[in-house]
N, C-alpha and C positions, 0 to 999 in steps of 0.2 A: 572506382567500381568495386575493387575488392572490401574498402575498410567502410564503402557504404552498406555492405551485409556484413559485415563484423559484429558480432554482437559484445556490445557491453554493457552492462547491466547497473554501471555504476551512478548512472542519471535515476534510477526507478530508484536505487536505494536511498539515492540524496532526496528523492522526492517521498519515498515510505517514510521517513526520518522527520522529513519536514511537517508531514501529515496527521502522526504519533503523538497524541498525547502523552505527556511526563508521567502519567501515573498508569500506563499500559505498556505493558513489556511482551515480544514475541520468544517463544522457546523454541519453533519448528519452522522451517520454510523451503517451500518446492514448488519449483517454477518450469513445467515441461514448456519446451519451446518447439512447435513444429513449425515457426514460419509467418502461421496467419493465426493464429488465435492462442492467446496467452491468460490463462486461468493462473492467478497465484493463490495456492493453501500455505493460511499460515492458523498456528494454535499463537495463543498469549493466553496473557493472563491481567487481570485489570484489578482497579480496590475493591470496585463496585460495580454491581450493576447500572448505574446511573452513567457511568464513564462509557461502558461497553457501548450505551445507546449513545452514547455522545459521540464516540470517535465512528460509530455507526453512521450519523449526519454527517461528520466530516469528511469523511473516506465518500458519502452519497455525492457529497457538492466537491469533490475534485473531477476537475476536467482529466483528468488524468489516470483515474480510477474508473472504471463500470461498474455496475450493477452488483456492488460488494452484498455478501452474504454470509450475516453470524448467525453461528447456531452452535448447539453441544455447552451451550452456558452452564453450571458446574458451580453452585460454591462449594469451597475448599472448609477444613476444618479451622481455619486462620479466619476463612471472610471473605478471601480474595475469589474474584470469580475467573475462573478459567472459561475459553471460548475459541472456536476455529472459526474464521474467516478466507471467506473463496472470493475474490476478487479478479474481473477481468481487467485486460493491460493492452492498451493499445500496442502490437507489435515494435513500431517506430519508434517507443519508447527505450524500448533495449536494445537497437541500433546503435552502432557507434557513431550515428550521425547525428543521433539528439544528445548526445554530449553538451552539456551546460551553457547557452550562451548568456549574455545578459538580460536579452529581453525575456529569455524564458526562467531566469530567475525572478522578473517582475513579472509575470503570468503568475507563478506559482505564489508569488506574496498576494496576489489581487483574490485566489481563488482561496487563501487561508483566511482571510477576510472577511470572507461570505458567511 
């Protein structure tokens, strides 16, 4: 009972991680948790704009993300585009009870897939 509301957060980050395209980097991140509804803000930064909309689709078709939302896009004096992303998170997901198993490692390769 107790370590079923434990939260750990280390399952959303192995799955943010998984969902990150290589040429997008996060600088900020803030996760209020009251319980039932989990909005994450994070700022990155990407090469291009073209990435931004791409990891935009990606982050759209995780099961495990909602209704992600970029905005504040910025190019930099280099090129690179800066951008904040608001992302809802299924509570469950930073439970200590969705802790990695295996078949939810092969969910998460089915839904990089797509």
């Amino acid at each position: 009972e107790l370590l079923s509301r434990h939260i750990a957060p280390s399952t959303f980050f192995s799955v943010l991680e998984d969902l990150t395209l290589e040429n997008v980097r996060f600088t900020k991140f803030a996760y209020p948790f009251d319980g039932s509804d989990v909005e994450i803000s994070l700022s990155g930064i990407a090469r291009k704009y073209s990435s931004v909309a791409f990891q935009s689709e990606v982050y759209g078709k995780s099961p495990y993300l909602k209704k992600p939302v970029f905005s504040n896009l910025t190019l930099d004096r280099l090129g690179n585009v800066s951008f904040d992303v608001a992302v809802h998170v299924d509570p469950a997901l930073l439970l200590y009870s969705a802790v990695e198993t295996e078949e939810d490692k092969e969910s998460l390769k089915e839904a990089q897939s797509l």
